[in-house]
N, C-alpha and C positions, 0 to 999 in steps of 0.2 A: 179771626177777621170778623169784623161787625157788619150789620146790614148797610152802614152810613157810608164805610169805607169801601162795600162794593159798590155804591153808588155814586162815589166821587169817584173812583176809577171808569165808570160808563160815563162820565160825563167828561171827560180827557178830549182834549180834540182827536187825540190818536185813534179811542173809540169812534169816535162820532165819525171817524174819515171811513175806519171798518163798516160801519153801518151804514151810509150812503153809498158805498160800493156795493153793499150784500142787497140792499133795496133798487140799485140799478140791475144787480146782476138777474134779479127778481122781473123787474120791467121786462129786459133782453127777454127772458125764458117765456114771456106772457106775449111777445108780439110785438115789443118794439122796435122800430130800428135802430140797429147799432149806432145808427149816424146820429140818432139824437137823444144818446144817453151822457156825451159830456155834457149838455143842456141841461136834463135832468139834475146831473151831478151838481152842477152852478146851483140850480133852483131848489132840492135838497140839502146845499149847502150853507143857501142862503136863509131857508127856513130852521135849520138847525143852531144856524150861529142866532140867528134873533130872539127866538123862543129861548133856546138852553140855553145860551152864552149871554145874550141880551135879557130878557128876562126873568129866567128860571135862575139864575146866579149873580143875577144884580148889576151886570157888566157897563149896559149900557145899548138900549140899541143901535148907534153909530158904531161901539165894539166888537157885537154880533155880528153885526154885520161885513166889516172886516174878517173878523173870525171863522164868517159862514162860508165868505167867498175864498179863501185860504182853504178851508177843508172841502170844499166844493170844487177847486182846481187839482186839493192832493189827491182825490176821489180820481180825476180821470186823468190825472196825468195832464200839465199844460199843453206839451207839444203834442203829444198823441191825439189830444183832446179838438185841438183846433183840426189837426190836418182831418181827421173823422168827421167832423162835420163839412170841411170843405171839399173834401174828396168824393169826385165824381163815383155813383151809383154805377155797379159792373153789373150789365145785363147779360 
């Protein structure tokens, strides 16, 4: 396996959904609240799609951007994702 072909495998959406989940799970561990890591995930996803997908790979940034927000949603899960943030704080 070449260094080229490990590098188009990190750049996979599937990678990129792994790595905005390991960087949220990073956040959680440093202090964030849970409630605003599907946030993160969007905002992670959306700089992931633009930069990698949009202009590290030529795509387009209206494609990254799509792109970003897709693995930014697989990152926290849609339904989990919203009710988390909408879901009242237990004291």
């Amino acid at each position: 396996m070449e260094t080229s072909d490990i590098i188009s495998y990190l750049l996979t959406p599937a990678a990129q959904v792994a790595l905005i989940i390991g960087l949220a799970e990073v956040a959680k561990r440093l202090g964030l609240d849970k409630r605003f890591i599907p946030i993160l995930d969007l905002v992670l996803g959306l700089a992931s799609g633009i930069f990698v997908f949009g202009l590290a790979l030529g795509y387009g940034v209206v494609n990254g951007i799509m792109v970003g927000i897709a693995c930014g949603l697989s990152a926290c899960g849609l339904f989990s994702g919203i009710k988390n943030v909408f879901e009242k704080k237990e004291e």
